[in-house]
C-alpha positions in Angstrom: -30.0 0.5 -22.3 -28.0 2.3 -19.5 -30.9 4.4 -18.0 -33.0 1.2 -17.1 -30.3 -0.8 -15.7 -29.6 1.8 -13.7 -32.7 2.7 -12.4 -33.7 -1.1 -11.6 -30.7 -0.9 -9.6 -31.8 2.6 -7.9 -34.9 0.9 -7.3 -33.3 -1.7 -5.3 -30.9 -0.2 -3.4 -33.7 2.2 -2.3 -35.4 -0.9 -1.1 -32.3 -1.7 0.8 -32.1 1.2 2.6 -35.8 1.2 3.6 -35.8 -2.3 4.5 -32.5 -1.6 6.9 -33.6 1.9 7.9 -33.2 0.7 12.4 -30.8 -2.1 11.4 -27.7 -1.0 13.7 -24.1 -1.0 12.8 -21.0 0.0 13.6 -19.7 3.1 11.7 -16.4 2.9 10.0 -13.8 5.5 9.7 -9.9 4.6 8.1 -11.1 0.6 8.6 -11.7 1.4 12.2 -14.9 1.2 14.7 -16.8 4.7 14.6 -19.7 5.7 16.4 -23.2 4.0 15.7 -25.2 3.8 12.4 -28.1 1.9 10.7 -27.1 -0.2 7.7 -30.1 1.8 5.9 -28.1 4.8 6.2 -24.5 3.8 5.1 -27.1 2.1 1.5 -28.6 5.4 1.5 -25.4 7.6 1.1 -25.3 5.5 -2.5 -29.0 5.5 -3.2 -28.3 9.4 -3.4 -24.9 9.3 -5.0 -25.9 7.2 -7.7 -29.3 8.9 -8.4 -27.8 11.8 -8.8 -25.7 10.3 -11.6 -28.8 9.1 -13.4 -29.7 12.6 -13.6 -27.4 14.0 -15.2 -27.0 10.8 -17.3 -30.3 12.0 -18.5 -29.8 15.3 -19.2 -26.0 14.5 -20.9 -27.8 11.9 -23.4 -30.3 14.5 -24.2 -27.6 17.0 -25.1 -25.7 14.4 -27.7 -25.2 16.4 -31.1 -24.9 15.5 -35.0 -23.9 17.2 -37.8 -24.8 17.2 -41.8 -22.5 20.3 -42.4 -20.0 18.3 -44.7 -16.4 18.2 -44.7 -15.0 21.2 -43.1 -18.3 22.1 -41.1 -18.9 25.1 -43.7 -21.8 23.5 -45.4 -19.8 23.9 -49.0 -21.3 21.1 -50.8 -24.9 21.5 -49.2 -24.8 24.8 -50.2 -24.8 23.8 -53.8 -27.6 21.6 -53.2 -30.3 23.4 -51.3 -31.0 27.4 -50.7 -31.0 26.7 -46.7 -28.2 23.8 -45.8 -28.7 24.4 -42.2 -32.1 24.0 -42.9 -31.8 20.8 -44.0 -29.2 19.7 -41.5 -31.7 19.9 -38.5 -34.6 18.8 -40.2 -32.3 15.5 -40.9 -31.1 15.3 -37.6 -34.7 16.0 -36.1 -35.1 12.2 -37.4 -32.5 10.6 -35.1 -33.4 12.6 -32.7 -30.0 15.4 -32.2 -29.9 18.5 -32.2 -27.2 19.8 -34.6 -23.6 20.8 -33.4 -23.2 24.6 -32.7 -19.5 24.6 -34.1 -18.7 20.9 -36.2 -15.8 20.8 -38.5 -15.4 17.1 -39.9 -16.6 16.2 -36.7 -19.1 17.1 -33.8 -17.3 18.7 -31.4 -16.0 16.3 -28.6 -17.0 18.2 -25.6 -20.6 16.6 -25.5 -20.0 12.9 -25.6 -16.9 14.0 -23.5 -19.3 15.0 -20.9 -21.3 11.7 -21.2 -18.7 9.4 -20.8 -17.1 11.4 -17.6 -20.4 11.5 -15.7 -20.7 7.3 -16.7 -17.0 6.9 -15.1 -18.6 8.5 -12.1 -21.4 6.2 -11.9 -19.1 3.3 -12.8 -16.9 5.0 -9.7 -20.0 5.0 -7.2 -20.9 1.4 -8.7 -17.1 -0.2 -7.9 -17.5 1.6 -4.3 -20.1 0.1 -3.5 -19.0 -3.3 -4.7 -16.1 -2.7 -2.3 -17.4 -2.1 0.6 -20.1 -5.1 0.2 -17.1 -6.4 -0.4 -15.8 -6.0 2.6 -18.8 -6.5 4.8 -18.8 -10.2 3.7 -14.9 -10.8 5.4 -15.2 -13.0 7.7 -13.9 -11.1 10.7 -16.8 -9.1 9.6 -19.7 -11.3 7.8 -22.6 -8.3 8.2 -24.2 -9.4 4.9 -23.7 -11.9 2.6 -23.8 -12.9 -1.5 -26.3 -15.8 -2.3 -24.9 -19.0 -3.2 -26.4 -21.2 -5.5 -27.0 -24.9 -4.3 -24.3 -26.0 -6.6 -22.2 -23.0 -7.2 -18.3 -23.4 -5.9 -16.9 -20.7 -4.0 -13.1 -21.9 -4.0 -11.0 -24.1 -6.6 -9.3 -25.5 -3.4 -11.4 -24.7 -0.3 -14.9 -25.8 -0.4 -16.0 -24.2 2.6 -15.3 -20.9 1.0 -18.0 -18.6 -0.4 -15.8 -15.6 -2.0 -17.7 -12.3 -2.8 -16.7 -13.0 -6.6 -19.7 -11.0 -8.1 -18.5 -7.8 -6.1 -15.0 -8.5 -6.6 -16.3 -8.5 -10.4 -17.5 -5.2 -10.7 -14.9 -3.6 -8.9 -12.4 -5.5 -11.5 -14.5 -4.4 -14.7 -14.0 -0.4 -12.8 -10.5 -1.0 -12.9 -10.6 -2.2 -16.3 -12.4 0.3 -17.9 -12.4 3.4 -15.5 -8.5 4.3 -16.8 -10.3 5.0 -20.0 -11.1 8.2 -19.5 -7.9 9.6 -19.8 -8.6 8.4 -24.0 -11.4 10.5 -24.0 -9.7 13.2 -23.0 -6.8 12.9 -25.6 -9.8 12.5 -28.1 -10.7 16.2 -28.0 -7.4 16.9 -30.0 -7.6 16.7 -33.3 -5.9 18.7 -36.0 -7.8 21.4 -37.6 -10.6 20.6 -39.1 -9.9 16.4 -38.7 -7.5 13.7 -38.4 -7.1 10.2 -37.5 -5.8 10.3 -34.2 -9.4 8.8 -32.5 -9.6 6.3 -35.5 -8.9 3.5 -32.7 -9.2 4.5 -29.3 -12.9 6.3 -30.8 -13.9 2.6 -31.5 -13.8 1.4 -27.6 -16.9 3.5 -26.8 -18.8 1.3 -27.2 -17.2 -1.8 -25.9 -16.8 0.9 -22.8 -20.7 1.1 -22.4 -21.4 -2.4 -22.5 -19.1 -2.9 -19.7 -20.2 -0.6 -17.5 -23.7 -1.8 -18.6 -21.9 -5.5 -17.3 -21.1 -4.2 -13.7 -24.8 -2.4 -13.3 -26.1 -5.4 -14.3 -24.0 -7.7 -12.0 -24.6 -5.5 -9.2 -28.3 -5.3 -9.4 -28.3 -8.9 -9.0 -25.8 -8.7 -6.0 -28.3 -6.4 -3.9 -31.4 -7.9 -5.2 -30.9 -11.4 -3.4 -28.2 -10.1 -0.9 -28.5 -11.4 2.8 -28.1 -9.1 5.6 -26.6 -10.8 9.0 -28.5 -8.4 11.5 -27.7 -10.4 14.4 -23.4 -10.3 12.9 -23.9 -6.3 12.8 -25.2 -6.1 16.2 -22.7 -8.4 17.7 -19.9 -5.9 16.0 -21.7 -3.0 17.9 -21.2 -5.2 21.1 -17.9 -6.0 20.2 -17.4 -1.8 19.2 -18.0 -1.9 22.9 -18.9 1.4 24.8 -15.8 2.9 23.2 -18.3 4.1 20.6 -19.2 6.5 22.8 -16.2 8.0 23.2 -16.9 11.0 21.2 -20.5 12.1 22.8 -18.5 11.8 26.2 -16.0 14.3 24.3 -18.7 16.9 22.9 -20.7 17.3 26.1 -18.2 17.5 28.6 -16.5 20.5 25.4 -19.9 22.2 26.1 -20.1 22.1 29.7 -16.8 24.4 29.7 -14.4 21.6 30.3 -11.8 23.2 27.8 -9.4 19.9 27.7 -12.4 17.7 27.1 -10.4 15.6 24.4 -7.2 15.5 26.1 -9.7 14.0 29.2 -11.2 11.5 27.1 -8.3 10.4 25.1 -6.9 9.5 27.8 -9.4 7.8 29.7 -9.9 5.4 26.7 -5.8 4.8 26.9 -6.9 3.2 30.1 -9.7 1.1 28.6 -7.3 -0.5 26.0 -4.6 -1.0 28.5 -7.2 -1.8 31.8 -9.8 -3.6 30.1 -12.0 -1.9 31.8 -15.3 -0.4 30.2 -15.3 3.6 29.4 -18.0 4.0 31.7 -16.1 2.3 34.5 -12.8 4.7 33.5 -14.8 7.6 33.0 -16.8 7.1 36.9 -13.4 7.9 37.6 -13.0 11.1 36.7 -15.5 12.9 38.5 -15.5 16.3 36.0 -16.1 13.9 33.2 -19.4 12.2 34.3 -21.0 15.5 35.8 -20.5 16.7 32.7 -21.9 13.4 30.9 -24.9 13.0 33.0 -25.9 16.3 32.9 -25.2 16.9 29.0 -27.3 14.1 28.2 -30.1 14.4 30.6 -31.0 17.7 28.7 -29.7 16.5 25.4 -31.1 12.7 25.1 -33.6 12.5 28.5 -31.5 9.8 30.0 -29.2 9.6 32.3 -25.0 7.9 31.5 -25.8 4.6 32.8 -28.9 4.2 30.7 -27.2 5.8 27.5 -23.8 3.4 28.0 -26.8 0.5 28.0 -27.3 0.3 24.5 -25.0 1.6 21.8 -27.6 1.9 19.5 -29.0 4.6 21.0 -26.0 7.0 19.7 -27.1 6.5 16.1 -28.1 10.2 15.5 -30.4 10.9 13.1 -29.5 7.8 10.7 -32.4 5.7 10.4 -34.6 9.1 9.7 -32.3 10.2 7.1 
């Protein structure tokens, strides 16, 4: 059940990222403008993070155990039954498709579906993320993409011109409901000698665990599959970044021309943007150290001169749309 949920959703996040590969946005750091990237990119980080979870998703399913070694693990009553109990234990287990445990007492030993569940918190982890920061993107100071609203669906009990992010904000609730879980799985490693009843309860809520992960994939698929992206909203918050965005290639340049208190230079300078209103490019003309360095760092670095690369913010997007 897990495996294709998650792979339909892989498949469309992937479509995502290709589809928004030269989209430019505004990168984010501590809730704060960055420098430049494409909204293919910042889908791509979780294209990758959550593929990589499938993986081993794969392999830890593959590597679920059972056991036909009766009550202690020691094989004492099969022992009486058949000349080879071990024997008979895989060929059993061959039918459900397990290997058997190396080392079961009354039980398999935990550490294999210990291992399962802990690499599905970290997909469910990498799923609530990503919820959040859609999340996020829909505020309205923000409004880069957007949930689809049905014709007749209500986004607010009170305000009707709302349309709330409720199926992100859903997944990222189910995290928080089930992700505190693992500690359970944990504690159900201990048990006393060869069995006791310790997991009798909390081993029951495996399964309710899976289906609502399985909930949150599911609700999240449909989130990206008819999600709206506002490229005109993420290039007006690049305008709005302003040439500030630049602050940083302005830094590294002028660092590599020799200018040993490149940083100090630059801080300053945009001190006097915020409290001027004047444009970096205007503050940094200024300082005449600065912009030799500039011009000349990106002549040989980007083929341009500083007024054309202050023209478009876009252009200091590194190498996001080709990764």
């Amino acid at each position: 059940v897990l495996l294709p949920l998650l792979a339909d959703l892989e498949e469309s996040l992937a479509r995502l990222a290709r589809a928004e590969a030269d989209t430019p946005q505004i990168g984010r750091t501590h809730g704060q403008y960055a420098v430049p990237i494409t909204f293919g990119f910042a889908v791509a980080g979780y294209v990758s993070r959550l593929g990589k979870c499938i993986l081993r998703l794969r392999d830890r399913a593959a590597d679920l155990r059972g056991k036909l070694s009766g009550a202690v693990g020691a094989y004492n009553a099969g022992s009486l039954l058949v000349a080879d109990p071990e024997a008979l234990e895989r060929e059993f287990l061959a039918g459900l498709g397990l290997a058997p445990s190396d080392t079961s007492t009354q039980l398999v030993e935990p550490e294999h579906l210990l291992g399962l569940l802990l690499e599905v918190n970290t997909a469910f982890g990498v799923a609530a993320n990503l919820a959040d920061d859609l999340r996020n993107l829909q505020r309205s100071e923000i409004g880069e993409v957007r949930e689809e609203f049905a014709e007749t669906q209500v986004g607010s009990s009170t305000m009707p011109q709302k349309r709330n992010p409720w199926n992100a904000e859903h997944v990222k609730s189910l995290w928080k409901a089930f992700a505190p879980r693992v500690v359970t799985f944990f504690m159900d490693q201990v048990s006393e000698h060869q069995r006791d009843l310790t997991n009798s309860a909390s081993g029951r809520f495996v399964a309710d665990y899976l289906a609502g992960f399985a909930n949150a994939v599911s609700r999240l698929t449909s989130v990206i599959g008819s999600l709206t992206v506002d490229r005109g909203s993420m290039a007006g918050n690049l305008r709005r970044a302003g040439d500030l965005a630049f602050s940083e290639a302005v830094y590294v340049l002028a660092a590599r021309s020799g200018t040993n208190d490149a940083h100090e230079r630059v801080r300053k300078a945009t001190l006097r943007v915020e409290r001027e209103g004047r444009p970096l490019r205007e503050v940094l003309a200024d300082d005449a150290v600065l912009w030799k360095a500039l011009d000349a760092g990106l002549r040989a670095a980007a083929g341009c001169d500083a007024a054309a690369f202050f023209a478009d913010p876009a252009k200091y997007s590194g190498r996001a749309a080709a990764r």
